[in-house]
Structure formats: C-alpha cells, structure tokens
N, C-alpha and C positions, 0 to 999 in steps of 0.2 A: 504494500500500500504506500509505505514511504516513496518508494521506487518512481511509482506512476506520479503520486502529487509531484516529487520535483521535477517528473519528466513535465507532465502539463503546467508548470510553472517556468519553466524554462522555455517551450513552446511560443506559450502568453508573451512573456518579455522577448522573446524572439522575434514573434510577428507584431509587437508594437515598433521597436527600433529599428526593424528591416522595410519599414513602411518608410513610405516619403515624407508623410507627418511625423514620423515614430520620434526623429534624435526632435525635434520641437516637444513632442507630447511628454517622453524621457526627462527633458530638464522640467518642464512644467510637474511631473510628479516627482523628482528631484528636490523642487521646491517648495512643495507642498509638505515634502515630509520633512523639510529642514526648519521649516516653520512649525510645521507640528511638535520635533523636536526642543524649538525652542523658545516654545512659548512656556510660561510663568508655570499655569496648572500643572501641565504634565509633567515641566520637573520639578514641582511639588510632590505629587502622587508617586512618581519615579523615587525621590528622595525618603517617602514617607514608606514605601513598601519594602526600600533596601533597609532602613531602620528596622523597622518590624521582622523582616529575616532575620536580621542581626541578633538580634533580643529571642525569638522562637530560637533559633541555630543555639545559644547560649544555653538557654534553659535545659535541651535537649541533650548539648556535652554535657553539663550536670548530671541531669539527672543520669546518664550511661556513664560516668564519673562513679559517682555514688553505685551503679548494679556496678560494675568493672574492679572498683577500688584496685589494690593496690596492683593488680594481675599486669599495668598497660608496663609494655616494657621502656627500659630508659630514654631510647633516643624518641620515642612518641614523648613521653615528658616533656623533655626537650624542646620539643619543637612548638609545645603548646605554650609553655613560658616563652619561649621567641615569639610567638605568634601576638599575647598579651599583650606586648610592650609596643606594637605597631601602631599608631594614629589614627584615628574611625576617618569619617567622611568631614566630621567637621572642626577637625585637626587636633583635639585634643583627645587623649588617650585614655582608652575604655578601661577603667580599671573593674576588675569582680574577682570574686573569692576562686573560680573557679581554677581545677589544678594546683589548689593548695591543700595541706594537709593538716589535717584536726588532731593530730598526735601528737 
C-alpha cells in the first residue's frame, strides 16, 4: 500500500511540473506552503505539540525507569545524563529527576 501511494504521488507531482502551467503552479504551491509554514498559528501549535511530546516522552522514561530500575546497562546511563544536560526549544535546560537514583 505504501508502494502504490508514493507511486500515485509521484505521478501527481509528475504531471503537474511536466505540464506547461506545472513549474508556475509548482512555485504557487511552493508558496503556499511557505506561508502556511510560517504563519504565527501553526508555529504555535507546531511548538505547542513538540512540548507536549517532550513532557509525555519524559513521563514515559520514568515510569520504564522505575519497571527497569537498576537492570539498564552503563553506557544507556550514560547517554541519558548526556542527553539531560542539552537545551529544550527555548534555550534553557530541562532539568527533572529523571535517571537519578533514590539510594
């Protein structure tokens, strides 16, 4: 099923730009979607669902944290204290309890 949609997708875009309107129509939805991209809403909602990931993704190490406890091996540790210490989206750095130890 994958196969065929991007066959008929490619088709689609095919016989638009292969047309003599097509490279006109091409940039007109070109900039359509450059405008959709970046208009105010969308990267609101854009910004507001990568948040919400963020926060579900977190809870979710948790709580597999807490069934896992001590079993995850070192260099996983590791990499999750590396990970920590990285900058979110809006440049300040997300601190939480998670991958530390209550012992």
């Amino acid at each position: 099923m994958r196969y065929k949609l991007t066959f008929v997708v490619g088709l689609a875009l095919g016989y638009v730009v292969g047309t003599r309107a097509g490279r006109e129509r091409y940039e007109q939805m070109k900039k359509s979607a450059k405008d959709f991209a970046q208009n105010p809403a969308v990267r609101n909602a854009a910004e507001s669902a990568t948040q919400t990931g963020r926060q579900v993704a977190g809870k979710a190490a948790h709580l597999v944290g807490d069934k896992v406890g001590d079993r995850l091996p070192a260099s996983v540790t590791d990499r999750v204290h590396a990970l920590r210490g990285r900058a979110g989206a809006n440049g300040k750095v997300d601190e939480d309890d998670w991958g530390t130890s209550n012992t």
